[in-house]
C-alpha positions in Angstrom: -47.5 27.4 18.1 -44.3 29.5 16.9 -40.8 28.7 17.2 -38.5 31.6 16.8 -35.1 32.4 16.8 -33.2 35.2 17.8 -29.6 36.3 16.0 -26.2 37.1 17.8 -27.2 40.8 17.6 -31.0 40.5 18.7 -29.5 39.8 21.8 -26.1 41.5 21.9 -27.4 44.1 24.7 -30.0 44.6 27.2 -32.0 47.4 25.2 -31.5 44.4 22.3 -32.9 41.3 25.1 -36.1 44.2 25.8 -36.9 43.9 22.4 -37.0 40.1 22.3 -39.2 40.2 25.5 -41.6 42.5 23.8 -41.9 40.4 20.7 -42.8 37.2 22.7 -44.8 38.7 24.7 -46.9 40.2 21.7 -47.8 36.9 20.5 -48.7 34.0 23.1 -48.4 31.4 20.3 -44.5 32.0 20.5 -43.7 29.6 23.0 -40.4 28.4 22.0 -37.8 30.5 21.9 -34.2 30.1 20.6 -31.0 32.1 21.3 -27.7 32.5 19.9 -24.8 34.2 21.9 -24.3 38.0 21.8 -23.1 39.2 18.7 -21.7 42.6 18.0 -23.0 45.6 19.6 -21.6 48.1 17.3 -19.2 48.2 14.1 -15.5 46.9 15.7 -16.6 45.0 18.9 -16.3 41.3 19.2 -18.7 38.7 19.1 -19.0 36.3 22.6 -18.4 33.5 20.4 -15.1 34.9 19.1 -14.4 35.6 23.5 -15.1 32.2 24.0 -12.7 31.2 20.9 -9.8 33.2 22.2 -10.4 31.8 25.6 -10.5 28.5 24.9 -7.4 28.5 22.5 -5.3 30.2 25.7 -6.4 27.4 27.8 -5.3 24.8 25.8 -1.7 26.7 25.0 -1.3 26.2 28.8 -1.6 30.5 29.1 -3.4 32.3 32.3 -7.0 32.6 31.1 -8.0 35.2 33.5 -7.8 37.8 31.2 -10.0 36.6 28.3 -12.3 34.8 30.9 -13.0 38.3 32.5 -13.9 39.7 28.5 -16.2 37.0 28.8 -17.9 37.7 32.3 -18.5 41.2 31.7 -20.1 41.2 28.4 -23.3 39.1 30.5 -22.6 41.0 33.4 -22.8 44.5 31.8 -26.3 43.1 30.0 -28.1 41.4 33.6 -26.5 44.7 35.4 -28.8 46.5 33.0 -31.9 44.2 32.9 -31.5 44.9 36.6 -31.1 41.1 37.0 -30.0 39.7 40.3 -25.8 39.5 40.7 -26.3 35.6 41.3 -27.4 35.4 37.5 -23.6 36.8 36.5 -22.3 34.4 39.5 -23.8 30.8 37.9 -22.4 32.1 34.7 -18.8 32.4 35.9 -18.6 29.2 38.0 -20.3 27.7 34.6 -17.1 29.2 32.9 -14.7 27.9 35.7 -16.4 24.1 35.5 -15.9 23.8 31.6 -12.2 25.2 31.5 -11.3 22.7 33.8 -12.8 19.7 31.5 -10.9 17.1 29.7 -8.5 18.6 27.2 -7.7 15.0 25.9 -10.0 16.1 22.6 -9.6 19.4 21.3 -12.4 19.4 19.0 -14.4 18.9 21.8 -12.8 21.1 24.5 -13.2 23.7 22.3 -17.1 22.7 21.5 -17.8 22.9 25.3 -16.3 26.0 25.9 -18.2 27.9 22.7 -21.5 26.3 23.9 -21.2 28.3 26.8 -22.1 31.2 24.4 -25.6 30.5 23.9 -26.4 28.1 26.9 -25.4 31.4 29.8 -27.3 33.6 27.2 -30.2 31.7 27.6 -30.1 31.0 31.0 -29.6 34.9 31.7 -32.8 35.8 28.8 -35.0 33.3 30.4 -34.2 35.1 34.1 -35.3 38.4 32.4 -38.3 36.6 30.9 -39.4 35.6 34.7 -38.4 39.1 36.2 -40.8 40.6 33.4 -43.9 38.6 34.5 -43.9 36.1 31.4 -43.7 32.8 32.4 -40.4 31.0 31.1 -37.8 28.8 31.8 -34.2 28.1 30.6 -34.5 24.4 28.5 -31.2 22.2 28.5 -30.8 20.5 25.0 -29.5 17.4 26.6 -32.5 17.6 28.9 -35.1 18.3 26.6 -33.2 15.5 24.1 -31.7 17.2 21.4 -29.6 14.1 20.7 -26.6 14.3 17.7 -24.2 12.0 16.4 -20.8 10.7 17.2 -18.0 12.2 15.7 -15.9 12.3 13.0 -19.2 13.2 11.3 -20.4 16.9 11.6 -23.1 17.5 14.3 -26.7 16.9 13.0 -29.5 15.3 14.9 -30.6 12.2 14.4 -34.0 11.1 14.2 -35.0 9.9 17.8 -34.4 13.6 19.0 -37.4 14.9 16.7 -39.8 12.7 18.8 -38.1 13.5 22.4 -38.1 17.3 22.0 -41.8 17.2 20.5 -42.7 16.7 24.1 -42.4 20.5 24.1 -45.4 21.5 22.7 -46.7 20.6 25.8 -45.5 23.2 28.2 -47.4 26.2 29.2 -44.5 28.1 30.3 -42.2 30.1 27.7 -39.4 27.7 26.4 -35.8 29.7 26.6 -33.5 27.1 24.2 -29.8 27.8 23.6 -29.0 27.2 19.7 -25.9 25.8 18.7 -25.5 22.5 20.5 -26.9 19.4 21.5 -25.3 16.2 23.0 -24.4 12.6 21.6 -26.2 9.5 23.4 -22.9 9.0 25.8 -23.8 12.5 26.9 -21.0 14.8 25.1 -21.6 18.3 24.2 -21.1 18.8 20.6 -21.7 22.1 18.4 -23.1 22.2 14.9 -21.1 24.5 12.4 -21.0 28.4 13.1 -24.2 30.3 12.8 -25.8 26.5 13.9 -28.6 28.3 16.5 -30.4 28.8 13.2 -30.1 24.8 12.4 -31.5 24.5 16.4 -34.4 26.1 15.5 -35.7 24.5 12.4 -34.9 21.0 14.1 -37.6 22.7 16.9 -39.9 24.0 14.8 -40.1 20.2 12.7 -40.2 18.5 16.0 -43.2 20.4 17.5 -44.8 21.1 13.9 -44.9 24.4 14.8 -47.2 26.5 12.7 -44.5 29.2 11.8 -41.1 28.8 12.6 -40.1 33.1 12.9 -35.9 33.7 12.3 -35.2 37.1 13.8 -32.0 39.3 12.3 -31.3 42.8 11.5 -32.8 43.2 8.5 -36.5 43.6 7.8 -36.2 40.5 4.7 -34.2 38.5 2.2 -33.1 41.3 -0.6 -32.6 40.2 -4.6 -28.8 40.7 -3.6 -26.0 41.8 -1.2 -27.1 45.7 -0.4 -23.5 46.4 0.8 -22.7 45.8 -3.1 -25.9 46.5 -5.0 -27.6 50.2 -3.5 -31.3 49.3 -2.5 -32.2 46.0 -4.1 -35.4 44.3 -4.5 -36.9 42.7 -1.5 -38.0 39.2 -1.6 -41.4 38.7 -0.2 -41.7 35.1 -0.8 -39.3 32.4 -1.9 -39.2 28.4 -1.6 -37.1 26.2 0.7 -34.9 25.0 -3.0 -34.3 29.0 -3.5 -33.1 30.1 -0.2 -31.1 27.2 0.4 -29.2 27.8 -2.9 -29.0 31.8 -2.0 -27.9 30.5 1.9 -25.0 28.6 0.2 -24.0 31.0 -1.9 -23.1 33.9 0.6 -26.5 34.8 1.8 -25.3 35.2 5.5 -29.0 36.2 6.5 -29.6 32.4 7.1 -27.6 29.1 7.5 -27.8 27.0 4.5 -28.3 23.8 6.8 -31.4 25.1 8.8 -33.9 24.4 6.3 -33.8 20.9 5.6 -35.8 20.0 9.0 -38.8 22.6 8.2 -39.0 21.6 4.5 -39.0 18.1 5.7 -42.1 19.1 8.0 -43.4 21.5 5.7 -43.1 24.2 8.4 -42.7 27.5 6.4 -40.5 30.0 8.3 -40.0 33.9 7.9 -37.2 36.0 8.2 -37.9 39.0 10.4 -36.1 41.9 12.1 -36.3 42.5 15.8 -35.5 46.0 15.9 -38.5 46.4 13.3 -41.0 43.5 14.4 -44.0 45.3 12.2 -42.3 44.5 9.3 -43.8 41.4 7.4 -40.1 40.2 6.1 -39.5 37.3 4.3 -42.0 34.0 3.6 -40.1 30.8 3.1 -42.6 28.2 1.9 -42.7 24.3 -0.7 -44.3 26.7 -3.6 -45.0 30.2 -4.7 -45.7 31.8 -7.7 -43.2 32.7 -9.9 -44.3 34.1 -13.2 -43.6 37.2 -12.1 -40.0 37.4 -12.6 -37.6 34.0 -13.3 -34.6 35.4 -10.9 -35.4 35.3 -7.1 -32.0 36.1 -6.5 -28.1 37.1 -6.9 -25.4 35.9 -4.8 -21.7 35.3 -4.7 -18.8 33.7 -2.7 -15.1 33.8 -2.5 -13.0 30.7 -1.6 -13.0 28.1 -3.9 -10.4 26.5 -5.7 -10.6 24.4 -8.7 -8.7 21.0 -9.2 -8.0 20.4 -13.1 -7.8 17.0 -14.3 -7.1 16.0 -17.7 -6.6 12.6 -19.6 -7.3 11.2 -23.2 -10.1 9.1 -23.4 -11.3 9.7 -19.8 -14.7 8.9 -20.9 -14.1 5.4 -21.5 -12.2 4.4 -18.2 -15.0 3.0 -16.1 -14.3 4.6 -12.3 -12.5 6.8 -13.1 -14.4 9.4 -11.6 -14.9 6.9 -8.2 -11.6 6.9 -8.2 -10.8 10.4 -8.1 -13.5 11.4 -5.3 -11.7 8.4 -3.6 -8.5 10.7 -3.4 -10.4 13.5 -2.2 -12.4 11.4 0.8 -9.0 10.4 2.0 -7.5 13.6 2.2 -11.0 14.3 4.6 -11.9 16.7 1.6 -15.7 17.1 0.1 -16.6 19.0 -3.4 -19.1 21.6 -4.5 -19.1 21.2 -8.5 -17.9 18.6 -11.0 -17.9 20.3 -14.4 -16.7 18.0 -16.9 -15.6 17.0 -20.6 -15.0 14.0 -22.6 -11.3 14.1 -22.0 -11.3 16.2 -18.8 -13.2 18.0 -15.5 -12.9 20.4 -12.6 -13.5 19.3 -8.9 -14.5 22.7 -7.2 -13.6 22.8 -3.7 -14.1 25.0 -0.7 -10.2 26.5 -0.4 -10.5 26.1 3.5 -10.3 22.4 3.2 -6.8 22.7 1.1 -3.3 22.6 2.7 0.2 23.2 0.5 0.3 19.2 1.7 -3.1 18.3 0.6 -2.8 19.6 -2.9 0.8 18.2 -3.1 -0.1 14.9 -2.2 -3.6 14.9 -4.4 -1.7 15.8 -7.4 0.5 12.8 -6.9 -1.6 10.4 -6.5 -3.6 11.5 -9.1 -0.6 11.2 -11.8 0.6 8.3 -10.2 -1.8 6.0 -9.5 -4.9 7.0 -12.1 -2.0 8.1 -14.9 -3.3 11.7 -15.7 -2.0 13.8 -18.8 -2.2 17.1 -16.7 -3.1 18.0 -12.7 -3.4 21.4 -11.1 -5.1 23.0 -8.6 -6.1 26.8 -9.1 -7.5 29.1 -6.3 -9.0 32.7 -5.5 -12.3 31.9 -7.8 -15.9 33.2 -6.4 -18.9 31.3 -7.5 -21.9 33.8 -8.7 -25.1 32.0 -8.5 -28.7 33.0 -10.0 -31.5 31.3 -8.3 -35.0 31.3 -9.1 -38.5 28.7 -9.6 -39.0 30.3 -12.5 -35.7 29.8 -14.5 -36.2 26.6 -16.3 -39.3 27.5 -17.7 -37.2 31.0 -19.5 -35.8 30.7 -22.7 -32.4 32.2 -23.4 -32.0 33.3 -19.4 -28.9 31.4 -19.8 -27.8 33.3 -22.4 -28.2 36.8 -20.8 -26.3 36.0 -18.0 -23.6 35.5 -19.8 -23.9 38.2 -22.3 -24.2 40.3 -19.1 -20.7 38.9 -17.6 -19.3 39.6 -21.0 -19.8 43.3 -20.9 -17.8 43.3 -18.1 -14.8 42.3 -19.8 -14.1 39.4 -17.0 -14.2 35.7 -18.7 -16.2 32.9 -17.2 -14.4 30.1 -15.8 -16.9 27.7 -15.2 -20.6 27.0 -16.4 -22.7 24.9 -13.9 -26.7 24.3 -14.0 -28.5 22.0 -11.5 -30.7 19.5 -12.8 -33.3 21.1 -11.1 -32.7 23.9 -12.9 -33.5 26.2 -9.7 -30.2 27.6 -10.1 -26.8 28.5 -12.4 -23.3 28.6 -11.5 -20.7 31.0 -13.0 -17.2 30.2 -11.7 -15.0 33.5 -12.1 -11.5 34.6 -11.1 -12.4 36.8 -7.1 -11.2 40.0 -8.2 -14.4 40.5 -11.0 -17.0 39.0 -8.5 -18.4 42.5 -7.7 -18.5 44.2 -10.7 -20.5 40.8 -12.3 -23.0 40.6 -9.3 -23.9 44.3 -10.4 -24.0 43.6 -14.1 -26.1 41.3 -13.0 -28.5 42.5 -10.9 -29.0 45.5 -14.1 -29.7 42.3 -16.1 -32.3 40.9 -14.3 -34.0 43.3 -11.6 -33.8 47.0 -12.8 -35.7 46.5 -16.3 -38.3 45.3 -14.5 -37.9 48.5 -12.1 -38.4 50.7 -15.1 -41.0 48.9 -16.2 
């Protein structure tokens, strides 16, 4: 059995939903089969997510929703109009629309959750209608239903361990499973999302439950490349990696693949590839525990914007037991969580995810950190990009280290921060935003085009 998945713009249009069809239908060991909501057709449209977003937001203000809700409506109705699918299809996914505007507001979090659901659950109801109307046997699968069961909140949405052995129960159906991504339901019965780009996570949490034999991620690229092509022209393609590299590459701007999926198919073992749909033939990417990697000790290149770093300095830091308890302390409270903790004897950096920060968080974590733990100096400094080098084979390479930083050098930027894993798998440069591209290219030189030549 295969699980796969299928991306925002795998079904963004009917030609797009044709393509899926003909892809499960190639293969009758892909009998689960996840969906996301329609992404973007075509440079400068909008995502149904983003719809569903602006929609939402206007109900809550109190504004007429009509308009947006009608943005919504027509994106399906344009794609089942197409699939020549029957007009009652397009009718269910209006009064669907109707029935979740009119929900409790009282939690916003959760109003909004419902109403961005909608994105993938109407897209799979309206993929698994086409499914029927092509003569493959399929149905539409509710997550609450099928018991995709989540936590409570204040916690982010993961599932927890009881919905692994309740949706295992699908291996057994002989009919086509059509799974919306994104969502699943606490045990009181409330819808709640996982973070954007979360239909991947849905499908890894499948693929573990029903130890599927493959669990099949399908984009708009044909693989995983050595690093971003819209900076670097034609980079390497990956042909195999582990679970430990393309999580590290996911978190560090690889886009092609949530850094959260993979932890329920590593758990299970279940290796998973990274295909394209408009180019199905292609073999993509293998994710798997173990490969070989004598080949070359970089898998991959990647960098991210948005970090800031908090700066804490005070004599003899190293002997003041908790002090570093102490600090995350102030951070928890503020609701705040941290990426990297570089330190010194006398001083360390917190790097944090900018998103998280407010002009009132940092004002009020500066205070309390001079006030109540008696720093010599606090200050929090933004716009830095994290550039990451990932690969197996990196801890068994003398002097990698050393290149990459010789490498950085000749681009006249300066490194702000030095951070290696104890697994060793992968090193962090911290460096101000405006030199992240020409360092990722320097790079990439470094490490992949020698070889090239070679």
């Amino acid at each position: 059995m295969k699980v796969c998945k299928f991306g925002g713009t795998s079904v963004a249009s009917a030609e797009q939903i044709k393509k899926v069809a003909a892809i499960v239908q190639s293969d009758p060991s892909r009998k689960i089969v996840v969906v996301s909501a329609p992404g973007k057709r075509f440079s400068g449209d909008t995502k149904v997510t983003d719809l569903l977003i602006e929609l939402g937001r206007a109900s809550l203000a109190g504004e007429r929703v009509e308009a947006p809700l009608e943005k919504v409506v027509q994106r399906y109705a344009q794609i089942a109009e197409e699939l020549n699918l029957d007009p009652a299809v397009i009718r269910a996914i209006q009064t669907d629309l109707w029935n979740r505007l009119s929900a409790d507001k009282s939690n916003q979090e959760l109003y909004m959750d419902r109403i961005k659901a909608s994105g993938e659950d109407n897209s799979a109801k309206l993929i698994a209608a086409y499914f029927a109307a092509s003569g493959l046997q399929a149905k539409y699968v509710n997550p609450g239903d099928a018991g995709l069961i989540v936590n409570d909140l204040p916690k982010r949405a993961q599932a927890l361990p009881e919905a692994y052995e309740r949706l295992a129960t699908l291996r057994n159906s002989e009919a086509v499973s059509v799974f919306p991504g994104f969502f699943g339901f606490t045990k009181n019965g409330t819808l709640r999302t996982f973070e954007r780009g979360g239909s991947d996570i849905t499908g890894s949490i499948l693929a573990a439950a029903v130890k599927a034999e493959l669990y099949e991620n399908f984009t708009d690229v044909d693989c995983v490349f050595a690093a971003n092509p819209h900076t670097v022209a034609n980079p390497v393609e990956i042909e195999k990696m582990t679970y430990r590299e393309m999580r590290e590459l996911s978190y560090a701007g690889f886009a092609v693949f949530h850094d959260e999926a993979l932890m329920p198919a590593f758990k299970e073992s279940v290796p998973v590839c990274i295909k394209n749909t408009n180019h199905p033939a292609a073999p993509g990417t293998m994710i798997v525990k173990e490969r070989d990697y004598s080949k070359r000790p970089v898998t991959g290149i990647s960098a991210d914007s948005g970090f800031s770093t908090l700066y804490v300095s005070k004599y003899l830091m190293n002997r003041e037991i908790g002090f570093g308890r102490n600090l995350l302390q102030i951070l928890e409270d503020e609701g705040i969580s941290y990426e990297h903790i570089p330190s010194g004897i006398d001083n360390l950096s917190v790097i944090i995810r900018s998103h998280q920060l407010t002009p009132e968080k940092e004002a009020r974590i500066v205070q309390r950190i001079q006030t109540e733990m008696h720093a010599d100096d606090v200050h929090i400094r933004s716009d830095f990009s994290m550039v990451v080098l990932v690969g197996e084979g990196m801890n068994h390479t003398i002097g990698l280290a050393a290149r990459a930083a010789s490498a950085i050098a000749r681009t006249g930027a300066n490194i702000e921060m030095i951070n290696q894993g104890s697994s060793e798998v992968s090193l962090v440069f911290g460096v101000l935003k405006h030199d992240e591209t020409k360092i990722l290219k320097e790079l990439y030189q470094e490490f992949f085009e020698p070889a090239l030549v070679k």
